[in-house]
N, C-alpha and C positions, 0 to 999 in steps of 0.2 A: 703453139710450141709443144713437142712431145714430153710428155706424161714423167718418163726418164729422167729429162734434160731438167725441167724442172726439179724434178726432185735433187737430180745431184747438187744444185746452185742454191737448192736450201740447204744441202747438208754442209755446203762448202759456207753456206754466210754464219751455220751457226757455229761450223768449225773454227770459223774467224772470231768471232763476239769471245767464244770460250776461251779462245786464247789470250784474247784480250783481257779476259776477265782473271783468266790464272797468273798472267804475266803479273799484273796490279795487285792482284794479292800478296804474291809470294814478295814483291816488291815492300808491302803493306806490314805483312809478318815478319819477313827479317830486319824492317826498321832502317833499311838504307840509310845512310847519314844520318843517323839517328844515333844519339850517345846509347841506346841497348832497346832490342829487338822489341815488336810488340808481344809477344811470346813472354819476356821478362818482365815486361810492363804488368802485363797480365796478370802474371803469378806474385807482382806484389802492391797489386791492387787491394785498397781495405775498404770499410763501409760509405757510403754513401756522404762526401762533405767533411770525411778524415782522413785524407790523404796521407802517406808516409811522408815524414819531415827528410827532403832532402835539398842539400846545397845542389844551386844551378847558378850560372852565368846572369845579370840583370842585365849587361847589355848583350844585342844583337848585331854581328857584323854582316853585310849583303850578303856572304856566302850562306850564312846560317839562316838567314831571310827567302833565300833560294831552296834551302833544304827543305824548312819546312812549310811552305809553300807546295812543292812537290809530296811532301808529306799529305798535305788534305789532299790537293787535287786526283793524283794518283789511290787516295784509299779511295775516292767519290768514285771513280773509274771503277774501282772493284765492287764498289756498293749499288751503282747506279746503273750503269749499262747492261746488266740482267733484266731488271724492270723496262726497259728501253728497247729491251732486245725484240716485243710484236711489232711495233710500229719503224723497225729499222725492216725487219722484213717483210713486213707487207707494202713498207716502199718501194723495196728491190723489187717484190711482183708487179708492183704500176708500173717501173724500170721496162720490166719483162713485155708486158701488156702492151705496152708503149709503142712496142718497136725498138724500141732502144739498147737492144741486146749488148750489142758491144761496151756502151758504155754504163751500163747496167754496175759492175764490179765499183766502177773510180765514181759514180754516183752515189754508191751504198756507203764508201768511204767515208764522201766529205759530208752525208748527212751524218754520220756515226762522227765526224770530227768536228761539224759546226754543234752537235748538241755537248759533247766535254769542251767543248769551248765556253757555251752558258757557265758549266759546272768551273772553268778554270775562275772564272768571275765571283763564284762565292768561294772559292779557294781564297780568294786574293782579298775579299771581304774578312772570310774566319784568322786568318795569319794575322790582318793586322789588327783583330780583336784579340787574337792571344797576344800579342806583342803590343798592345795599350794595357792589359791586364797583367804583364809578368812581373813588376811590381809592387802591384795591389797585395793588403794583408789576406784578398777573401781569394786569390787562386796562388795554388803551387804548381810553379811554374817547373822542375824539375818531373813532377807525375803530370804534366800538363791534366790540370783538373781542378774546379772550384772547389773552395774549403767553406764549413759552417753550412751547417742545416737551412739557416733561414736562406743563405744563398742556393745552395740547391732547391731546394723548395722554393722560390720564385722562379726558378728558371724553369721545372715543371709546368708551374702555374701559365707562364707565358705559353710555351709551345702547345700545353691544352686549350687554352682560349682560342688560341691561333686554328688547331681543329678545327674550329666552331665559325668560322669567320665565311662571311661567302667568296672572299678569291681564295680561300683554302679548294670551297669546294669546286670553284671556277676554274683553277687551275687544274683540278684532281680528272675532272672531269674529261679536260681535254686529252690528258697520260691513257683515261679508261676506255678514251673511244678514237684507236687509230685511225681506222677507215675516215669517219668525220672529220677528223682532224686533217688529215691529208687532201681530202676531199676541198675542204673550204680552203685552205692554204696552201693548195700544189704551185709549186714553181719549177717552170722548164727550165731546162740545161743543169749546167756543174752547177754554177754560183747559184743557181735557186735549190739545189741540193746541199748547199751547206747552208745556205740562209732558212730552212725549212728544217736544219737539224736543229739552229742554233735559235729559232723559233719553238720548236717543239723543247729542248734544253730550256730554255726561258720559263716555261707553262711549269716542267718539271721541280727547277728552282724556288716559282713560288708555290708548289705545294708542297716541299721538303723540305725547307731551309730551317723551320723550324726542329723542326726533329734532329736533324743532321748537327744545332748546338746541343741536342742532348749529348752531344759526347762530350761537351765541358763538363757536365755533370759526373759520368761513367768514366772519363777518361777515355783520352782522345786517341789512344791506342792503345786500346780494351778492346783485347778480339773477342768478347761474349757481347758487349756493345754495339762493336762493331756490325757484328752477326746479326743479334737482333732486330737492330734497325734495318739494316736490307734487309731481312725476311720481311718484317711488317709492311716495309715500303712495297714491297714486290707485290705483297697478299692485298694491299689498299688498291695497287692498280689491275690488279687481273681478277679480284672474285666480285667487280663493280658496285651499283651502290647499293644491294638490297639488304647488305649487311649491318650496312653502317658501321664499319667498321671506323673511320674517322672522327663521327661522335663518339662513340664509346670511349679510342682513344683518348678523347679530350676529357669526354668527363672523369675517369679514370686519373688523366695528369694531372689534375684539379683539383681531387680529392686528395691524391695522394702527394700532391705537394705542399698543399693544405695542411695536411696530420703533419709533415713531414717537419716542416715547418712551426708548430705550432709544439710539437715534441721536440724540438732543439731546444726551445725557451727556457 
């Protein structure tokens, strides 16, 4: 295949990812069906487990069930398919390699829509934890975010151990090494391209799920939260493991949910 040709079919897949990536943010930031934007959330976010005291609704009707639903899912989109974004395109080039020019495009697709398929699954996971939690006395359900030290501070504590855990690093593993990954679990045609998204999405799931309730902590549309975690997430799966960045992590969450915790008292 010329030298050219490829090149423009990476510029076009990552033309496409990006778009997908601004779409979901801007979606994220202006708070769609959301009673006020993540931008407002933002600016009245306070310390860490002292939420602003505001009146919310305790019950949930299906539409508002749907909103925020779409709510996680869609910010996972913006947070998540960055980090996703080597192992979508170096499928496209086995696509390429393949033979399989033609259908190279609607393959790169349904891998990019079987793996936010995994991610819709912990959507549907976190919604009905915020919605078992809206009212409890330890989350404010109007800042969607937990209240009281000692609850932040074990929620810390959890997603630091979790660091530490070997499917943390089992799963991490397979995010840091696409070629492998693809290599061991290619599947021909469409359906083995969404099945091998929603494969590789799965692997992603369990090396982030933890992190990703750090936003009960920070506030669940907290765009310095928000941001933070897809950096880190990105930086854990592309500068692989000589960092250890994932220990660190943990031990860090551990400590500091420890003190954190222990200075509420």
């Amino acid at each position: 295949m010329p030298e050219g040709l490829r090149t423009r079919d990476r510029a076009i897949a990552l033309c496409v990812i990006a778009t997908v990536v601004l779409l979901a943010s801007l979606y994220t930031v202006l708070g769609v069906g959301m009673q006020m934007s993540a931008i407002r959330m933002t600016g009245m976010a306070r310390d860490l487990g002292n939420p602003m005291p505001m009146s919310a609704p305790s019950e949930w009707s299906g539409l508002q069930f749907l909103q925020y639903f779409l709510m996680w899912w869609i910010m996972m989109i913006a947070m998540m398919t960055p980090s996703a974004a080597p192992t979508l395109l170096l499928f496209a080039a086995l696509k390429h390699a393949s033979g399989t020019v033609s259908k190279f495009a609607v393959s790169s697709w349904l891998f990019l829509l079987g793996y936010l398929v995994a991610w819709a699954g912990f959507s549907v996971f976190a919604v009905l934890l915020q919605w078992s939690l809206r009212q409890s006395d330890f989350f404010a359900t109007a800042m969607m975010t937990v209240r009281g030290g000692a609850v932040v501070g074990g929620l810390l504590i959890v997603a630091g151990i979790y660091q530490l855990t070997p499917m943390k690093r089992a799963c991490l593993k397979q995010c840091q090494s696409p070629a492998e990954f693809l290599t061991r679990n290619y599947q021909p045609g469409l359906r083995g391209a969404l099945l091998m998204g929603g494969h590789h999405g799965l692997y992603c799931v369990g090396c982030c799920w933890a992190l990703m309730l750090l936003l009960f902590a920070g506030g669940i549309m907290n765009l310095w939260w928000i941001v933070g975690l897809a950096v880190f997430v990105a930086l854990e799966k592309l500068v692989g493991p000589r960092l250890a960045l994932p220990e660190t992590c943990g031990a860090a969450l551990i400590a500091g949910g420890t003190l954190f915790a222990v200075l509420s008292l």
